[in-house]
N, CA, C and O atoms as a printed pandas DataFrame, in Angstrom:
     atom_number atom_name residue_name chain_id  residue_number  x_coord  y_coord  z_coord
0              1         N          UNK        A               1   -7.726   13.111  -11.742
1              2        CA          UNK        A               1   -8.368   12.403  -10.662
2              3         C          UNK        A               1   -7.944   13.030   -9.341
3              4         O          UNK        A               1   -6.806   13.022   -8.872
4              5         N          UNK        A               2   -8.781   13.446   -8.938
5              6        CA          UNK        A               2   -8.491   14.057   -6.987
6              7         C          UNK        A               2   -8.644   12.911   -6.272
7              8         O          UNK        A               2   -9.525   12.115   -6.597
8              9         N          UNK        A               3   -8.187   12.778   -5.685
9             10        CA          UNK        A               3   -7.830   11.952   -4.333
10            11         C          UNK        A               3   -7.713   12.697   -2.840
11            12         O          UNK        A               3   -6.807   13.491   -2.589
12            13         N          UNK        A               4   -8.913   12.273   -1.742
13            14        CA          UNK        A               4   -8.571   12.978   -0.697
14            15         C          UNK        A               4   -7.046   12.403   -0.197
15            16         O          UNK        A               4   -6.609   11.301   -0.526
16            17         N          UNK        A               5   -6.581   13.038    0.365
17            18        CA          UNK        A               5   -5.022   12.939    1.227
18            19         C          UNK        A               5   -5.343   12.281    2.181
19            20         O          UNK        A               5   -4.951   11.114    2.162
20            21         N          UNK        A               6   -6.213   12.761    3.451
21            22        CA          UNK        A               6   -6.565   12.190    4.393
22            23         C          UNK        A               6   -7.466   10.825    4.344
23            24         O          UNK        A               6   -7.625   10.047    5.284
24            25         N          UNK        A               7   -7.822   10.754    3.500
25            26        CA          UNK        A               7   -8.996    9.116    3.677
26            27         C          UNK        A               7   -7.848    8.201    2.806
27            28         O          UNK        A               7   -7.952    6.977    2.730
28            29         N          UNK        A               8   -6.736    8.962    2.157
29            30        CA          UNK        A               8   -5.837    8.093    1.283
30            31         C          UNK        A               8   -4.542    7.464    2.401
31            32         O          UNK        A               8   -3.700    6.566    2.374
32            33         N          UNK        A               9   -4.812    8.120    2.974
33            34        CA          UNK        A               9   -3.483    8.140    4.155
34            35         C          UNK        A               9   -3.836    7.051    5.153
35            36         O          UNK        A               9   -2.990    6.283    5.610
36            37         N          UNK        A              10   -5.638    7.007    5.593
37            38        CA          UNK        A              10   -5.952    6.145    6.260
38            39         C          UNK        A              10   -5.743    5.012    5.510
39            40         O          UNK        A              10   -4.894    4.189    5.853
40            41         N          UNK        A              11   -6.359    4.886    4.614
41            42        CA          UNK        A              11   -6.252    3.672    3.759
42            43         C          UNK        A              11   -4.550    2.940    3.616
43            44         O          UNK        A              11   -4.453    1.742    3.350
44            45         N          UNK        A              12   -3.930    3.367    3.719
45            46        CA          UNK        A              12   -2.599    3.144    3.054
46            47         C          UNK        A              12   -1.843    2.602    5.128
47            48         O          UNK        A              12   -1.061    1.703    5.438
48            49         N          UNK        A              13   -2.524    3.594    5.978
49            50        CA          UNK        A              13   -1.685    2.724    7.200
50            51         C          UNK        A              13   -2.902    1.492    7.707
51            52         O          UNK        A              13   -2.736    0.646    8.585
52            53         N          UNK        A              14   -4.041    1.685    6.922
53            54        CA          UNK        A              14   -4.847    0.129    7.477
54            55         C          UNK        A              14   -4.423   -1.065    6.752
55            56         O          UNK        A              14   -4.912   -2.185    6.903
56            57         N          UNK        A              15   -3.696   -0.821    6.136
57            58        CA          UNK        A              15   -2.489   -2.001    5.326
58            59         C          UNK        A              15   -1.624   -2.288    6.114
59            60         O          UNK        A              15   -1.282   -3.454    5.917
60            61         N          UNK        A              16   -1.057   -1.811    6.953
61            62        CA          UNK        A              16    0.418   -1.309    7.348
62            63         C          UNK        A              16    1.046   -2.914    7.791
63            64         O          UNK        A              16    2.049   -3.323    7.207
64            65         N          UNK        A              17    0.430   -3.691    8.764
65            66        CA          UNK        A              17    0.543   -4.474    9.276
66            67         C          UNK        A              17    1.340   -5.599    8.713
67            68         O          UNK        A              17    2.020   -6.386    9.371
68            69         N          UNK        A              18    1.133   -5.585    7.027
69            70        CA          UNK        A              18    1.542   -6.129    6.333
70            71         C          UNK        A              18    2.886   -5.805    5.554
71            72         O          UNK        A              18    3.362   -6.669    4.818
72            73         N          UNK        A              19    3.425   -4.732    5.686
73            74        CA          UNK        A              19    4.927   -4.319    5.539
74            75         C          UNK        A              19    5.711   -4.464    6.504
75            76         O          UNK        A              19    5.592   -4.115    7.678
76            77         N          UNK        A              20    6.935   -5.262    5.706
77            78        CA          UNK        A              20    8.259   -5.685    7.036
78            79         C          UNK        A              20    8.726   -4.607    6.821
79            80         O          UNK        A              20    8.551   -3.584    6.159
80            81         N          UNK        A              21    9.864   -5.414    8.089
81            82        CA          UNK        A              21   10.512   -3.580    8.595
82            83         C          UNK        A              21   11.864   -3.816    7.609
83            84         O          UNK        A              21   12.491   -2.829    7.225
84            85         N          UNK        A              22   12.272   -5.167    7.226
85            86        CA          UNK        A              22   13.127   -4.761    5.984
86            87         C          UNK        A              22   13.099   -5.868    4.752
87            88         O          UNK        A              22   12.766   -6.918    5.301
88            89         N          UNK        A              23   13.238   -6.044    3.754
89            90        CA          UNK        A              23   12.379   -6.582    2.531
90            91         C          UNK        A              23   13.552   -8.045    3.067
91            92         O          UNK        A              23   14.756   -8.245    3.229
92            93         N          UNK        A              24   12.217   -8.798    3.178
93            94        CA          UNK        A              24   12.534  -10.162    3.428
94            95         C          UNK        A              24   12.342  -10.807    1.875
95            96         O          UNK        A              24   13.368  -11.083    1.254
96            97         N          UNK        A              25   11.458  -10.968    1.457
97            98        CA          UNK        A              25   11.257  -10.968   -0.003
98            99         C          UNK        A              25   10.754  -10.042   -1.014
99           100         O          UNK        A              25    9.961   -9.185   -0.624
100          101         N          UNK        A              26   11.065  -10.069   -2.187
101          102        CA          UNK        A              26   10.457   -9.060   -2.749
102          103         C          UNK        A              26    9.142   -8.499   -2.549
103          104         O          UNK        A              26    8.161   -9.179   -2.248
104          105         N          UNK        A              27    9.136   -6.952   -2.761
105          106        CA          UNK        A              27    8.069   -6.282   -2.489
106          107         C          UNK        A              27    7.404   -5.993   -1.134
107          108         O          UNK        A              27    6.556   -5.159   -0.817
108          109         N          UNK        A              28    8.126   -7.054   -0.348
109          110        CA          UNK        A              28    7.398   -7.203    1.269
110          111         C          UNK        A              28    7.657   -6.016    1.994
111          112         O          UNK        A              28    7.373   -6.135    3.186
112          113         N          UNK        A              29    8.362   -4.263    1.475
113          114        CA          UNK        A              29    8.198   -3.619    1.962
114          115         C          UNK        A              29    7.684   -2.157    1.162
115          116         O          UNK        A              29    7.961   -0.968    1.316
116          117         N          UNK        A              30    6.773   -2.937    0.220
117          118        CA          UNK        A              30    5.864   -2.279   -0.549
118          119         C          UNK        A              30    4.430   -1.813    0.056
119          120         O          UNK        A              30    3.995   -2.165    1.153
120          121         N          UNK        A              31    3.788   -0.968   -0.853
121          122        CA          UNK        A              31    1.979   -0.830   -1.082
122          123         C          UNK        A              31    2.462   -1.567   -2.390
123          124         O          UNK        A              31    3.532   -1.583   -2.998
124          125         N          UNK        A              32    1.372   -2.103   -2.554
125          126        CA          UNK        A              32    0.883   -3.000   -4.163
126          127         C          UNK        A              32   -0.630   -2.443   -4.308
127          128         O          UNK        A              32   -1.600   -2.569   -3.561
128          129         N          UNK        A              33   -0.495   -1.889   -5.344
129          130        CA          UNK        A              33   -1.793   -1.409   -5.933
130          131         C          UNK        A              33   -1.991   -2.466   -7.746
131          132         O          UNK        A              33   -1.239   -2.636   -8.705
132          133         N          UNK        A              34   -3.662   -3.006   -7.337
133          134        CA          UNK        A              34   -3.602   -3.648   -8.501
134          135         C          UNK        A              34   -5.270   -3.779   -8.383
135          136         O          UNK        A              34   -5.818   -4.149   -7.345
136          137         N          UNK        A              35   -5.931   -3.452   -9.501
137          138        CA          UNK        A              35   -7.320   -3.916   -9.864
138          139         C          UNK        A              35   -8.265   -3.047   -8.749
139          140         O          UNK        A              35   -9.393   -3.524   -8.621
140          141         N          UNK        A              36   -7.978   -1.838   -7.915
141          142        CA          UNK        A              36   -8.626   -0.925   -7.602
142          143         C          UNK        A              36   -8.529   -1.412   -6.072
143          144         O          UNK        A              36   -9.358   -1.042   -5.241
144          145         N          UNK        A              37   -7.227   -2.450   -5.689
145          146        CA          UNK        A              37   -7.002   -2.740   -4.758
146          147         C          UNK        A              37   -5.246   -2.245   -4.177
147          148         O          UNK        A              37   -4.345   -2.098   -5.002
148          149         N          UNK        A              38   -5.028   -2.050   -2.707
149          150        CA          UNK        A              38   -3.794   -1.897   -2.218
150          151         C          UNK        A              38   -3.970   -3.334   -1.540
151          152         O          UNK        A              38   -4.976   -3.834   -1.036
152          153         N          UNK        A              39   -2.691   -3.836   -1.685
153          154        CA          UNK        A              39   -1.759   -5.013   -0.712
154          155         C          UNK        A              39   -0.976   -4.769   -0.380
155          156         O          UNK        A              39   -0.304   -3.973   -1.036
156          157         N          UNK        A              40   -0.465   -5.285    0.919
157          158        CA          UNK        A              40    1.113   -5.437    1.497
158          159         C          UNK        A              40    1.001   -6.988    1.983
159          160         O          UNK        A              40   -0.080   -7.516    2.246
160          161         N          UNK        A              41    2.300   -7.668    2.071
161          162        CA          UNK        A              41    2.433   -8.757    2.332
162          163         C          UNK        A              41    3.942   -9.100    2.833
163          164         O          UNK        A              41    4.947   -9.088    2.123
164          165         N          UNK        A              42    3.873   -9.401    4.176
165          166        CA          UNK        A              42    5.853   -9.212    4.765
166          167         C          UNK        A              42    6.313  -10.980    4.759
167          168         O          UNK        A              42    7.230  -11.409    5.460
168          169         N          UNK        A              43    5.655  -11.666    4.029
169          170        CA          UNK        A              43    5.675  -13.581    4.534
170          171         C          UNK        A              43    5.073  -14.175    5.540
171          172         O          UNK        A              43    5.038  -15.403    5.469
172          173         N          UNK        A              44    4.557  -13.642    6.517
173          174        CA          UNK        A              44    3.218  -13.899    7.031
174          175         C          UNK        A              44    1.925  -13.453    7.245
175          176         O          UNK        A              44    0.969  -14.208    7.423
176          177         N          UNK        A              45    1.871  -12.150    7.232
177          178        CA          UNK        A              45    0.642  -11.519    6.768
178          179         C          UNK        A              45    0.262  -10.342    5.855
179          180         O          UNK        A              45    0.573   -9.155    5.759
180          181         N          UNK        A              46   -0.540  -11.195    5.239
181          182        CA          UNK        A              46   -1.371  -10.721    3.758
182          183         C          UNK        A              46   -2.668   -9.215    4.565
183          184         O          UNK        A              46   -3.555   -9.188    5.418
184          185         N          UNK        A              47   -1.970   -8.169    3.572
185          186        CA          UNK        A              47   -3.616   -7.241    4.140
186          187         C          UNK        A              47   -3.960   -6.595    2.794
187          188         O          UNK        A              47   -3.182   -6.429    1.854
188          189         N          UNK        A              48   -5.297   -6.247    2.858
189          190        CA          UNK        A              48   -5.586   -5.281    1.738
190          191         C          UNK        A              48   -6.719   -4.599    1.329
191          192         O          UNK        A              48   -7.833   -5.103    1.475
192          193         N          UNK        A              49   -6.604   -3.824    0.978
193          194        CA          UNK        A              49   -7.914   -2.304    1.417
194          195         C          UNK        A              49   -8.179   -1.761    0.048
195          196         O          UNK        A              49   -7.313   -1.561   -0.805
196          197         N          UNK        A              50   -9.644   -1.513   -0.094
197          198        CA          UNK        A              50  -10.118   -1.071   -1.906
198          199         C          UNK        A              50   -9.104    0.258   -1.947
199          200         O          UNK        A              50   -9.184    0.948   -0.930
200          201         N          UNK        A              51   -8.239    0.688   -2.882
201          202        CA          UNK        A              51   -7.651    1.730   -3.079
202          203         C          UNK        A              51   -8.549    2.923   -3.631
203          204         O          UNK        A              51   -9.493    2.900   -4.421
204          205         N          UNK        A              52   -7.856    4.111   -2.860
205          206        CA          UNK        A              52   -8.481    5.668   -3.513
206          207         C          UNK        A              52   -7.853    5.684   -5.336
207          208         O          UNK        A              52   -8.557    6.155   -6.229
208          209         N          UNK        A              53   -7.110    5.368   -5.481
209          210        CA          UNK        A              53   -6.989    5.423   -6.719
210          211         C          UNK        A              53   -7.408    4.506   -7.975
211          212         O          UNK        A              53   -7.639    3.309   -7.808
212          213         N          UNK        A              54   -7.492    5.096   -9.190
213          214        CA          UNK        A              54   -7.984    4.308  -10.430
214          215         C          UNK        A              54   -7.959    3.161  -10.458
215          216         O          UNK        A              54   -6.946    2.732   -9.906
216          217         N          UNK        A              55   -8.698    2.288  -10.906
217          218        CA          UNK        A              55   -8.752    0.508  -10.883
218          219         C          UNK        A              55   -7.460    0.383  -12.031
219          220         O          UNK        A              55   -6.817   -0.665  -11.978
220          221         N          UNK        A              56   -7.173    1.114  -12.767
221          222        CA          UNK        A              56   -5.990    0.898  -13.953
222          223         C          UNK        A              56   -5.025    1.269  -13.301
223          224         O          UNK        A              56   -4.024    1.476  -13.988
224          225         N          UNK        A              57   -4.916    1.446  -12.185
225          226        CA          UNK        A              57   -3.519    2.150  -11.791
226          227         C          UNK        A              57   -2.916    0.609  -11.196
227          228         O          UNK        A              57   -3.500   -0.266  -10.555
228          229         N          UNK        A              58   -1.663    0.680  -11.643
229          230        CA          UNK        A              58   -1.019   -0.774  -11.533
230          231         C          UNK        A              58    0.161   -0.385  -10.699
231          232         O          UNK        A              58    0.543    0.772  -10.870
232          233         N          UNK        A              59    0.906   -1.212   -9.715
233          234        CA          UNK        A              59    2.303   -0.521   -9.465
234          235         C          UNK        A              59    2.851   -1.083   -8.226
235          236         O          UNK        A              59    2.190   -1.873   -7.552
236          237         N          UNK        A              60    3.974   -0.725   -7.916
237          238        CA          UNK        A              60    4.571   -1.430   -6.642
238          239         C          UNK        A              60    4.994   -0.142   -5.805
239          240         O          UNK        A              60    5.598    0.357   -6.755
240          241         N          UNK        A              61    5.150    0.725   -4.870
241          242        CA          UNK        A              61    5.552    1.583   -3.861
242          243         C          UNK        A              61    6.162    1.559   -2.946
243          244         O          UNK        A              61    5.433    1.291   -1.991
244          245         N          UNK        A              62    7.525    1.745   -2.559
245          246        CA          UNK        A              62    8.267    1.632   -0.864
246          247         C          UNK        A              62    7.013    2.794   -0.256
247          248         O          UNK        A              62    6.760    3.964   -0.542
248          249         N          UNK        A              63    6.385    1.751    0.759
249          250        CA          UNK        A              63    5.447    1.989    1.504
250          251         C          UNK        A              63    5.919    3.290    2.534
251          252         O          UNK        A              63    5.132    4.127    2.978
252          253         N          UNK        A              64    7.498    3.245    2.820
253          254        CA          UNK        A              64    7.564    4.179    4.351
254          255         C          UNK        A              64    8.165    5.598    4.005
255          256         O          UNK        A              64    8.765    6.326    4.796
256          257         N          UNK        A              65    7.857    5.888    2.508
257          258        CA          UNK        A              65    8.519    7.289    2.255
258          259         C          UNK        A              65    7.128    7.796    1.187
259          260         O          UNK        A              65    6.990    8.998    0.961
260          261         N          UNK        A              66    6.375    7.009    0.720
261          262        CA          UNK        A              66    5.152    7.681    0.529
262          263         C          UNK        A              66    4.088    7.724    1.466
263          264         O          UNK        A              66    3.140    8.469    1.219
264          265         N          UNK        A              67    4.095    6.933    2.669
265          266        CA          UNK        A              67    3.110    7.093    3.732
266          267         C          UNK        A              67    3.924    8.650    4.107
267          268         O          UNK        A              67    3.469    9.761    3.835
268          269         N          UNK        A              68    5.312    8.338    4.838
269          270        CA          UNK        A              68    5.666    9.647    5.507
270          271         C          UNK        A              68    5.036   10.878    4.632
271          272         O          UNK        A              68    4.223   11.692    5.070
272          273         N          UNK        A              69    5.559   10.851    3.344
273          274        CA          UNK        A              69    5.080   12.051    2.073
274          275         C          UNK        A              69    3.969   12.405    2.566
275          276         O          UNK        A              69    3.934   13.554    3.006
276          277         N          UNK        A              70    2.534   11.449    2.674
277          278        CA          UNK        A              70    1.363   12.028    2.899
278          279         C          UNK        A              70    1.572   12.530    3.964
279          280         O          UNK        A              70    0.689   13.180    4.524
C-alpha cells in the first residue's frame, strides 16, 4: 500500500488539537487509528480525520515522533 507522505502528514496535524502535551490519560498523547479512521483525544477535545491508511489497520501511535518522522 503507498501512502502519499504529504497528504498523510496533513492529515495526521489536522488531528493535532487533540493531543496533550503530556499523557493525562491513556493514549491522550496518541494518533488512534481504527476502522479507516485517525483520533486523538487529550480529555477535552475529541478530533478525527478519515485515515490514508487501510481500514484494517488498527493501532495506537505517540503522535510527536511519528508526525516529526514524516
Amino acid at each position: 500500500m503507498k501512502v502519499n507522505r504529504e497528504d498523510w502528514l496533513l492529515t495526521l496535524q489536522s488531528v493535532q488539537a487533540g493531543i496533550a502535551p503530556r499523557e493525562i490519560q491513556e493514549q491522550s498523547t496518541c494518533l488512534v487509528f481504527k476502522e479507516g479512521l485517525v483520533f486523538t483525544y487529550n480529555g477535552e477535545v475529541m478530533c478525527q480525520a478519515k485515515s490514508k491508511l487501510d481500514k484494517k489497520f488498527k493501532g495506537a501511535v505517540k503522535a510527536t515522533p511519528l508526525i516529526n518522522t514524516l
